[in-house]
N, C-alpha and C positions, 0 to 999 in steps of 0.2 A: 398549446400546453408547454409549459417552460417547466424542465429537471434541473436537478440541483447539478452544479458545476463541480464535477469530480476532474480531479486534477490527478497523474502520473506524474510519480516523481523518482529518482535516484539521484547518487551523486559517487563521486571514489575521491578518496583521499588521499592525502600522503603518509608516510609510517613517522612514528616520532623518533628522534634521533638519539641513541645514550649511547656512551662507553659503558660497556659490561667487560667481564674477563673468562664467561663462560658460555657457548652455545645451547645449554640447557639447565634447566630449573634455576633460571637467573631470576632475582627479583631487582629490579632496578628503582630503586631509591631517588627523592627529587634532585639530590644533590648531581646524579649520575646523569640525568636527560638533559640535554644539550638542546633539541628544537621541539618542541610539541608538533603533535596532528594535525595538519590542518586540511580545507576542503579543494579539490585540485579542480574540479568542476561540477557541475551538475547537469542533470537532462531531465525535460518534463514534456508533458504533453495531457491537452484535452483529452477524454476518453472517449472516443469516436470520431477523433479529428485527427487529421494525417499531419496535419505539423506539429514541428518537435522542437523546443526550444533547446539553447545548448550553450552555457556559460564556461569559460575555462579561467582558470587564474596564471594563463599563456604570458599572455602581454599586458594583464592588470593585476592590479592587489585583488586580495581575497574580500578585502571589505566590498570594493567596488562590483567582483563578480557578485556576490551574496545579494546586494541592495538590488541589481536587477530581478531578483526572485521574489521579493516580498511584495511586490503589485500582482504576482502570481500565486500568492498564501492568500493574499486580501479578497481574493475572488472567488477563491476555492472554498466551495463547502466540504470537501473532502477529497484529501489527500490519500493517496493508495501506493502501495511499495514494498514491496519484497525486503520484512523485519524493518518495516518504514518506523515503529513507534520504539524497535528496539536501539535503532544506529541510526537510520537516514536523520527525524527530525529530533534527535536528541544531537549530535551531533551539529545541525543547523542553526538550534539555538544558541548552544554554547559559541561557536564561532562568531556568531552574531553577538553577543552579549561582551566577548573579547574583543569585536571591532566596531564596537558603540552604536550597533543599530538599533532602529524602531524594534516595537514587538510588533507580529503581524496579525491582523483581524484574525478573531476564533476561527477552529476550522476542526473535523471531525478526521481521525484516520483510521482508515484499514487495511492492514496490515494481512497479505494473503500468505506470509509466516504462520500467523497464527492461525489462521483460516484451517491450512495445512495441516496443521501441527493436531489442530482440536476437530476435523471432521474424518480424518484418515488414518489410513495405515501405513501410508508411504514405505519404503525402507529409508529414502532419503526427500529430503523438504526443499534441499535446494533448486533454485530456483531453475539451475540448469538439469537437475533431474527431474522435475517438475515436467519442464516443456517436453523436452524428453519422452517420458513415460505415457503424455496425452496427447504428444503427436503437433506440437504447436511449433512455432519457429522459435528456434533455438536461440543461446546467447551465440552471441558472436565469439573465435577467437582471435587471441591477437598472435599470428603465426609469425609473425615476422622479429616480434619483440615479446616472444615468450614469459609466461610467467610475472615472477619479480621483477625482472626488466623491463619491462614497458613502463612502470611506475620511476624506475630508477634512470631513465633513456630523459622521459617528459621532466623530471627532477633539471637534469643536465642542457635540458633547455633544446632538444632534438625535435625538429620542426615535425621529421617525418611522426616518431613516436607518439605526438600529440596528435597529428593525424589520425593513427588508430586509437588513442584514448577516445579521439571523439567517436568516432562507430562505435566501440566499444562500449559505450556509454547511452547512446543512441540505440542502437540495439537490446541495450537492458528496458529501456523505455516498451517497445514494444515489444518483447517476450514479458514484459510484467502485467503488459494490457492484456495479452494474451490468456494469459494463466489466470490472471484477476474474476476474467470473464466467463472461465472454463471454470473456476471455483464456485463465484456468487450463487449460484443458483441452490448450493449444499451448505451455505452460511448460514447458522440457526441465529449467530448474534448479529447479524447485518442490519448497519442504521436503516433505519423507515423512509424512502425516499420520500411518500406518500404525503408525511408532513411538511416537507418542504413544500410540495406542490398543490396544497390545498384546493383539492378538488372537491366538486359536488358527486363525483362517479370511483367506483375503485377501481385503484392500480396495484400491482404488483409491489409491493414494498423494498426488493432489490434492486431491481429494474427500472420502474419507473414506468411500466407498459399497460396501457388499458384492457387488452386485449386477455380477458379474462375466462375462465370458463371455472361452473359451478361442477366440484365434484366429491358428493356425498357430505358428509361431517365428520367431524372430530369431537371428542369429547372428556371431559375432566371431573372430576370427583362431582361437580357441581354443575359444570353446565352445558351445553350442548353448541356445536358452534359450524356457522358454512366454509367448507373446506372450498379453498380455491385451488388449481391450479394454472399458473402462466405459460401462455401457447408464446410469449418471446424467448424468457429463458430457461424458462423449465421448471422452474421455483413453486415451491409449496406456502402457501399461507392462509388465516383463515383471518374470521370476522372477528370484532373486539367484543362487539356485545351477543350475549345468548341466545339460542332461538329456542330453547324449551319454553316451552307453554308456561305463560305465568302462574294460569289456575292451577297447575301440577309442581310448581317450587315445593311449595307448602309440605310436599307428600316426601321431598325426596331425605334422606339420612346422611351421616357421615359416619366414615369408622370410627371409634370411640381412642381416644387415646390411652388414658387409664383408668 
């Protein structure tokens, strides 16, 4: 039984560069930016698979780092990331499209920001109070080159600094697996793995797991439906078509509108 190829991804940037003359409520105007944002590295990985890819723009151009990533967009049925659809791969295109690359084969994202955002109460989303709160392995920090420094250190071309960008980076990879996994199961919009894996038997629809058990129904103004729930991740889902009796349709009503 082959699942759809869910890809982890992150990446961290660099800041853009302007003269302003004010540390607060500056608007910086195009005339004032001196270097645009660009991508300083990225880190991915299979979801279930212990290795972790890891691109830096160290000792190459950013075009060069990028183009190794998009034989790993090409593959991916879904891409997952902490605000992955609001920064990660907006961000990726754009740079991409500034340094004349291909576009990469479609690909589906989920974004466990939003995940966050739309099934909880958190007080906070981030990804490090996330791990946090549900007891997972944490982000890394970078003790040694605190803060804005370590982005400002790797600028400067500081061998060690890059060192910790890449843990640093590395470690988001797998606290995002983490919390991804800790999430999915309370996803009400989570893509259907099911159809990618067109099966004769049912699975789980976030999962991808057979291992199924029948328990009671659910039902909607009109129809009656078998409730499942997943002995993998926990997850609720039910059947697409009705199990109400068809010689009984005929009988049932709806509220009236007006």
């Amino acid at each position: 039984m082959s699942k759809p190829k869910i890809l982890i991804l992150d990446i961290e940037t660099a800041p853009n560069l302007a003269y302003v003359w004010s540390f607060f409520k500056t608007n910086v105007a195009p005339a004032m930016l001196k270097e645009n944002s660009t991508i300083m590295c990225w880190s991915a990985k299979w979801i279930g698979n212990d290795n972790v890819y890891y691109e830096s723009a160290q000792n190459q151009t950013e075009g060069i780092m990028l183009n190794s990533l998009l034989p790993l967009l090409d593959e991916a049925d879904f891409v997952v990331g902490h605000n992955v659809s609001g920064f990660d791969m907006p961000k990726i295109r754009g740079r991409c499209l500034v340094n004349g690359l291909r576009i990469p084969q479609p690909y589906k994202e989920i974004d466990t920001l939003k995940i966050a955002r739309k099934e909880f109460g958190f007080d906070s989303n981030k990804l490090e109070s996330l791990a946090k709160i549900l007891g997972l392995v944490e982000k890394s920090s970078h003790k040694k080159f605190p803060g804005f420094e370590l982005w400002s250190e790797c600028l400067k071309g500081n061998d060690e600094a890059w060192a910790e960008m890449e843990a640093y980076n590395v470690q988001d990879i797998v606290t995002t697996e983490e919390v991804y996994v800790a999430l999915r199961p309370y996803a009400t919009n989570h893509p259907n793995l099911g159809v990618y894996m067109e099966l004769d038997h049912i699975v789980c629809p976030k999962c991808g797991s057979p291992d199924q058990e029948r328990r009671g129904y659910t039902t909607t103004n009109v129809g009656k439906y078998q409730r499942y729930k997943c002995n993998e991740c926990g997850g609720w889902h039910r059947s697409r078509s009705t199990v109400y009796p068809k010689d009984k349709r005929k009988a049932l009503t709806v509220n009236a509108v007006g």
